[in-house]
N, C-alpha and C positions, 0 to 999 in steps of 0.2 A: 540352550537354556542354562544359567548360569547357575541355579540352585537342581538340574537333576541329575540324578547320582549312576543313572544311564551315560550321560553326555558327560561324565565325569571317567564313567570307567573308559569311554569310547575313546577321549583323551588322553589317558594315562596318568591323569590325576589321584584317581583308585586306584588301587593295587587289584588283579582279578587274574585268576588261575584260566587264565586265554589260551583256546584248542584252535582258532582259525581269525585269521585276518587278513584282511584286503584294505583295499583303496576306501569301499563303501560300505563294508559290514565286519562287523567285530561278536566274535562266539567266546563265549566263556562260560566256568562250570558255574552251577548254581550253591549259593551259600547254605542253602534249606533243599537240599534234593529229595524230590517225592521218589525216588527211585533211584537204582545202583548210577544208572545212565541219565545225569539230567542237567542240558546243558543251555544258556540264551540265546537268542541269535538276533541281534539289533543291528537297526542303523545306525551309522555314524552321525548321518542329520538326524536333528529329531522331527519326528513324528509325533503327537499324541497316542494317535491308535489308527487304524487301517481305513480309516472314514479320514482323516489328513491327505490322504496319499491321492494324488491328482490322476488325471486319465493317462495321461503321455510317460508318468514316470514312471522309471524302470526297476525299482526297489523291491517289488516284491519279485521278481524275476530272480533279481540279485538277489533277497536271502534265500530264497529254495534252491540255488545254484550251491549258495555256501553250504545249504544244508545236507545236499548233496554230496560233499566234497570233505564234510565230517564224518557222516556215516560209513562211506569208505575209507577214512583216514583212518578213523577211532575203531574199526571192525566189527560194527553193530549193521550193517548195511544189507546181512543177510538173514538176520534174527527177527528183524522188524522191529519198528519202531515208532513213536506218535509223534508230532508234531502239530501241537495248542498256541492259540492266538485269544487271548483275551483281549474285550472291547468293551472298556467301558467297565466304572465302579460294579454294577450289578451284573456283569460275565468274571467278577475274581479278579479285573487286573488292579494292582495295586501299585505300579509305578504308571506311573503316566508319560511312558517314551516309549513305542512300539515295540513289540518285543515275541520272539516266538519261542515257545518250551520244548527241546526235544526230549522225548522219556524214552528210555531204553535199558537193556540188563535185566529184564522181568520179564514173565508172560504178563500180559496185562489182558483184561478181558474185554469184553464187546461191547460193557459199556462206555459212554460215554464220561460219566463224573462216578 
């Protein structure tokens, strides 16, 4: 999509402080961090949101792979840490290109919001 600012940073159109990339998913830090540790983790293709994503494709495989692959990198991997998927205006997402939140660097508590 030519006007989202997801498929712009995925590009390299944006400029974006990027922790992990591959072929199919691009992670970078967030501009507004709810936390010390708070990073994206999108596809390259867009998506809307997790309700796009077809039976056979293997995307969400891939970002938990990548997500994987941070938390060991970045060495939050043994502290624990969340990872949020907003769907849809009324769950908080406010870009509209799939997109997962890793939070980390805090205790965080049991709940949910």
């Amino acid at each position: 999509m030519s006007d989202c600012i997801f498929c712009k940073i995925a590009n390299g159109e944006i400029p974006s402080t990027k922790v992990y990339e591959n072929e199919d998913v691009v992670a970078f830090k967030d501009l507004n961090p709810q936390a010390p540790i708070h990073i994206l983790v999108i596809p390259k293709k867009h998506y809307n949101n997790v309700l796009d994503v077809e039976e056979n494709d293997s995307i969400i495989s891939k970002i938990y792979y990548a997500i994987n692959k941070i938390a060991k990198q970045e060495g939050f991997d043994k502290e624990g840490f969340r990872v949020i998927n907003n769907c849809g205006e009324n769950a908080g997402q406010t870009v509209m290109h799939m997109h997962f939140h890793i939070i980390a660097g805090k205790k965080l508590g049991e709940g949910i919001v």
